[in-house]
Structure formats: C-alpha cells, structure tokens
C-alpha positions in Angstrom: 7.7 -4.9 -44.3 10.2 -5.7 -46.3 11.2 -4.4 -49.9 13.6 -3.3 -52.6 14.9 0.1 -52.9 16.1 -0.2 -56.7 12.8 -0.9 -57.5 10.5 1.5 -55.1 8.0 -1.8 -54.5 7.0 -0.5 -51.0 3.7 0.1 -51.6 4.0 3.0 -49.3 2.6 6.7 -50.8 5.9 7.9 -50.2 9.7 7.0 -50.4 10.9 5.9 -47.0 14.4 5.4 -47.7 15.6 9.3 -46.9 13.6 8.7 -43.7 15.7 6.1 -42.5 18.9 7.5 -43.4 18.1 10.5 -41.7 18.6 13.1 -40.1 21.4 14.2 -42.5 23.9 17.3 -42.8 23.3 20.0 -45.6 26.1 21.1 -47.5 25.0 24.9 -48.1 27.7 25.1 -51.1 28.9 28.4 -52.5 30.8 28.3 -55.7 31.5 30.9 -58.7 32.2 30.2 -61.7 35.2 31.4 -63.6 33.6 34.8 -64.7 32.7 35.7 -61.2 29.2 34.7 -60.7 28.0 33.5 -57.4 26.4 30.5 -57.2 24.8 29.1 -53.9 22.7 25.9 -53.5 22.2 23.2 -50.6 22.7 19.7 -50.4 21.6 16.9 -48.1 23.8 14.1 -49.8 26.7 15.6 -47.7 29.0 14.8 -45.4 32.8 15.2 -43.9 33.7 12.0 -45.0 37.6 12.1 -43.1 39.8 14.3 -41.1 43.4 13.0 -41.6 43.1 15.2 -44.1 39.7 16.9 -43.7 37.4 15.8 -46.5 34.0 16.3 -47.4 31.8 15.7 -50.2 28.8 16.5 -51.7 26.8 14.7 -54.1 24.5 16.0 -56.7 21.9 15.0 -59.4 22.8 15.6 -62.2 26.0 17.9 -63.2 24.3 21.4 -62.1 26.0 24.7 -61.6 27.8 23.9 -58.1 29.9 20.7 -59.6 30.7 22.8 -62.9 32.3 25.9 -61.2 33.9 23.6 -58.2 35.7 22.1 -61.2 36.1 24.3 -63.2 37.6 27.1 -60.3 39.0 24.5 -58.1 37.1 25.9 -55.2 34.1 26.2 -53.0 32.7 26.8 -49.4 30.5 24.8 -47.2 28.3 27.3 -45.6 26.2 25.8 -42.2 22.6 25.6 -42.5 21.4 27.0 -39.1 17.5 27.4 -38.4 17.6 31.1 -38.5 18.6 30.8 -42.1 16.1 28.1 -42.6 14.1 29.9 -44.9 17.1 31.3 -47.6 18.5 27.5 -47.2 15.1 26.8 -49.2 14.9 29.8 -51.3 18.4 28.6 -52.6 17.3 25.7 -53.9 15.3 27.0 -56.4 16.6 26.1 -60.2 17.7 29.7 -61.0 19.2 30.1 -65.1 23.0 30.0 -64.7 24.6 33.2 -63.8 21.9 34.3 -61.6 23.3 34.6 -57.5 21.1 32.7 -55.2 22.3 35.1 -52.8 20.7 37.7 -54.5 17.5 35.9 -54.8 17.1 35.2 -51.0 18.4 38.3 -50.1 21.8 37.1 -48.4 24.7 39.1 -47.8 28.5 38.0 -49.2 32.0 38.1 -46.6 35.2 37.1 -48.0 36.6 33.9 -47.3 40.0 33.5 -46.2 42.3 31.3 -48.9 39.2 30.6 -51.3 37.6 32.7 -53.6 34.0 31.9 -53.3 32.6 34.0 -50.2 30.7 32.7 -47.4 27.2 33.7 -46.4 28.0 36.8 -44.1 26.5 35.9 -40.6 27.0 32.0 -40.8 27.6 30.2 -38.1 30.3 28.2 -39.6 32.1 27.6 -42.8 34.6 25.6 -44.1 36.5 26.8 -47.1 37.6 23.7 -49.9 39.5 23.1 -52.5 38.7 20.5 -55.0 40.0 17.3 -55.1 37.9 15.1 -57.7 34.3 14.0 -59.1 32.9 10.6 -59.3 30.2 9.5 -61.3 28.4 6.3 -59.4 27.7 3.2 -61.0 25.0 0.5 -60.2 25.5 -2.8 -59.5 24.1 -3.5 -63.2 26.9 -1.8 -64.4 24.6 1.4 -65.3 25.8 4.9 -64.7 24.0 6.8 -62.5 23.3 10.9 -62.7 25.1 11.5 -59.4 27.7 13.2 -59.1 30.0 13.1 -56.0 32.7 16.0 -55.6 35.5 15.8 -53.1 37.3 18.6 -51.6 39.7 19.2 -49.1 38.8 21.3 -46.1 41.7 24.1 -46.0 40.5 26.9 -43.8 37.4 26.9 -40.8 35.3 30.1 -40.2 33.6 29.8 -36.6 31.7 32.9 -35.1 32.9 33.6 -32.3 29.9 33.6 -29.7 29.4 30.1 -30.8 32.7 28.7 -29.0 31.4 28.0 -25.6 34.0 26.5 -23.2 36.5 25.5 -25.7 33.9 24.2 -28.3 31.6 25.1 -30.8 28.0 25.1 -29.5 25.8 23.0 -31.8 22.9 23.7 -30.0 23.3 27.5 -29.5 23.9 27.7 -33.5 20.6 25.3 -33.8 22.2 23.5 -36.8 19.6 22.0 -39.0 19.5 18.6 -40.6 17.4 17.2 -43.7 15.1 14.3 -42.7 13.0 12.4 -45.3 9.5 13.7 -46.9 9.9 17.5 -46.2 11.0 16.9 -43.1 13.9 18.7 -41.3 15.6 18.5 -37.9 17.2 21.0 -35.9 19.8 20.5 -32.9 18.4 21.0 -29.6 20.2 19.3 -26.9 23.0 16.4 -26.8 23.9 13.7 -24.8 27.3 12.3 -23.9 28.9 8.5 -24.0 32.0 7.6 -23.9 33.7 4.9 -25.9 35.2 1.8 -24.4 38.8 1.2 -24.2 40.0 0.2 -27.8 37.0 0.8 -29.6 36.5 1.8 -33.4 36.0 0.4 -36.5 
C-alpha cells in the first residue's frame, strides 16, 4: 500500500505511521516551575539528538506544563522509563490542572539532582540532568505552523545506579528499558546483539 501521511488516506482503522517509526525512547521529563511545583510527564517524541555537546530534545503538542517551566526555569531532568516503572510512566501522563505533582499522583518518590533543580525520580535507573537551550515551533511544508513544540537542552550531569554498570557499561537489559511503539504498543529491552562497523564508515 501506499499512501499520504499529511492526509491519513490509509484506509487502515488505525494510524500506522508511529508503528513504523518505532520502537522509540521516552523522555520521562521532570520540570518545576518557578514557584516550586513538580511537574512530571513522558514523552515518546524524544531523543539524544548529539554528543559533542550532549543534546537531547523532546517535543510536545501543544505548549503544556513541561515546555513552560523548562523555559521558564531553564532546567529539567530526563528520567529513564524502565518496565518496573511501567505503570507510574502511564499514570503521569494523565492531564493533571497545573500545579498538581504527577509524582504525587502515582505515588513516586523525589532525590535531588546534582546541578539542576528539578529532582529525579528516586530509584531510576538513569537520569540525565539539562539545562535549556531553545524551543522551536515546526512548520509544514505549506508554510502552516504546527502545535509542536521541540525543546532543546543540554545534558550537563548523568545519574547511573550503580548495580546497573556491568563490566564497564550500563546494562540496558538488566534496567529493561522500555520504548513506545505505535497503537498502545510498547517495547521493552531484552537482549542485544553486536556488529561492528566497517573501516571508515558513518554518515
């Protein structure tokens, strides 16, 4: 089949297009805003985007509480989604009124980051601690703007647990990191294979 993904003419009951760009990262983003408030919601338009210097970014529909406190405070964490937290990844996305912690409302535990404000989910496997480098607003090849949002930050400090570096590295499979796929689909790490890249290659 063949069809256009501006204008959803698949004829399919469903949207395949998260399906086949899948299965991608979730940004589990805690922010506050500039009274304090805790704020905690995933993503799964995320990604580290570069590492010379580390970047990630997150994009969101629509400018909800996590863009307004990144830029308002400057700073944010990304928090690992991990399948023993796979239930509180999708209590916290549940539209809560600003103000309201997420971490209250599935029943998660705060630990201070290191150089940010915003805490990290106590117990995480991972987290990387960001400060804010910019928002962009997408815009369609027909000139429209779009409701997403992409925020940049810069990754200034990594949280790893400890039991999680095995030989040297941090064991993906031992943290069972999960991934969103399309529908209500998600993935979760279980085993990895190894290739190595030919002399020269990239790009």
């Amino acid at each position: 089949m063949f069809y256009h993904p501006s204008e959803r003419d698949h004829g399919l009951p469903h949207d395949p297009l998260k399906a086949i760009v899948a299965p991608r990262p979730i940004g589990w983003i805690s922010s506050q805003d500039s009274e304090g408030r805790l704020n905690l919601a995933p993503y799964s338009f995320f990604n580290l985007v570069a590492d010379r210097p580390p970047i990630v970014m997150f994009s969101s529909y629509g400018r909800k509480d996590s863009v307004r406190n990144v830029e308002e405070t400057g700073e944010f964490v990304c928090n690992l989604t991990t399948y023993d937290l796979r239930e509180a990844v999708n209590a916290t996305s549940a539209g809560l009124a600003h103000g309201e912690s997420e971490f209250d409302a599935a029943g998660l535990a705060t630990e201070a980051s290191a150089l940010v404000k915003p805490p990290r989910i106590a117990g995480v496997a991972a987290a990387l601690e960001c400060r804010y480098l910019k928002s962009d607003v997408l815009v369609g090849l027909d000139g429209q703007r779009s409701s997403n949002i992409i925020v940049y930050g810069e990754i200034v400090g990594c949280f790893i647990r400890d039991d999680l570096i095995v030989d040297g590295r941090f064991d993906m499979t031992a943290a069972r990191t999960i991934a969103r796929c399309g529908y209500m689909d998600y993935a979760t790490v279980e085993s990895l294979f190894v290739m190595h890249r030919p002399a020269g290659g990239g790009g």
